[in-house]
C-alpha positions in Angstrom: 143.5 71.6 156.7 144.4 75.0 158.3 141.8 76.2 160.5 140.6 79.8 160.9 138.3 82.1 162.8 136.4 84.9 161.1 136.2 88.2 162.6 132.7 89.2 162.1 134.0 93.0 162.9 136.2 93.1 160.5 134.1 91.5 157.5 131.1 93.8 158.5 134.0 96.8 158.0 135.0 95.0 154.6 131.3 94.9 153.6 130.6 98.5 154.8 133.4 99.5 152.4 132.5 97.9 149.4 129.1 99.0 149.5 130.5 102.7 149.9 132.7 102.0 146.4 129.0 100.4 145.4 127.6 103.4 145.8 129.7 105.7 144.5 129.7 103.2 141.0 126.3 104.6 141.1 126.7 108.1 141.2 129.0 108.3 138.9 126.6 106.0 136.4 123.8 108.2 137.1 125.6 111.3 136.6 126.8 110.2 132.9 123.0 109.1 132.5 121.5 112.6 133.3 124.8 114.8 132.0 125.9 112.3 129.2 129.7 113.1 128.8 131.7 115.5 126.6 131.4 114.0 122.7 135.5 114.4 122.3 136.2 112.4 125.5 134.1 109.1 123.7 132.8 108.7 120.4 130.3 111.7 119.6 127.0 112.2 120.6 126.9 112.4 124.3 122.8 111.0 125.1 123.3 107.4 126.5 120.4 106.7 123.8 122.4 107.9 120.7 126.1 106.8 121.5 126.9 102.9 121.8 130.3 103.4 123.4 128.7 105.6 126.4 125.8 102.6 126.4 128.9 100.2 127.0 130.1 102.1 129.4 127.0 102.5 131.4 126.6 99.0 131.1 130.1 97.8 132.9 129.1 100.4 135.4 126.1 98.6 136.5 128.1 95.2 135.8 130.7 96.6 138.5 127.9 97.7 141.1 126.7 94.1 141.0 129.4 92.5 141.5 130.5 94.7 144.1 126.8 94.4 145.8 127.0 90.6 145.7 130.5 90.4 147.6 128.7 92.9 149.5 126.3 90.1 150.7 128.6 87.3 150.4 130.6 89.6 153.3 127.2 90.0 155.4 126.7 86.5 155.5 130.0 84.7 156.5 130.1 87.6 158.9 126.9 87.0 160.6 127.5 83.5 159.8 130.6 83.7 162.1 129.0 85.9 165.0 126.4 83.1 165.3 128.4 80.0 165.3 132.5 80.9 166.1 135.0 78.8 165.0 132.9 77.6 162.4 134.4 78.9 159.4 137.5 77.4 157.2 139.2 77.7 154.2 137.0 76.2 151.0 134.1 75.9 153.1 
């Protein structure tokens, strides 16, 4: 098995990053929440309450935040995983 050292620098930059497209995720889902969208770019009515496609997409929005928040975490960990015990870390473990 191939051994490797995590950076803990560089997984803390990788996790800064995703939770900066995280965010963003929810900017944009709040801003189609309060504003709705334009009723010829999707379906009709544009309140989230009234229009099923807009629900939808709302819904993969916060789907995407998730999963961006959880590799978020997942990032944190092995990263502070790695500053604490170097050396430690290698592939499928």
């Amino acid at each position: 098995m191939t051994e490797f050292h995590a950076v803990p620098e560089a997984l803390q930059a990788n996790a800064a990053q995703l939770h900066e497209v995280a965010q963003t995720w929810v900017t944009a889902r709040t801003a189609l929440t309060e504003n709705g969208i334009d009723p010829a770019l999707i379906g009709g009515n544009t309140a989230p309450s009234n229009n099923p496609m807009l629900r939808i997409v709302l819904d993969r929005m916060e789907q995407s935040y998730l999963a961006l928040s959880e590799a978020v975490q997942m990032l944190k960990t092995v990263a502070d995983g790695s500053a604490n015990h170097p050396g430690s870390c290698q592939p499928g473990t």
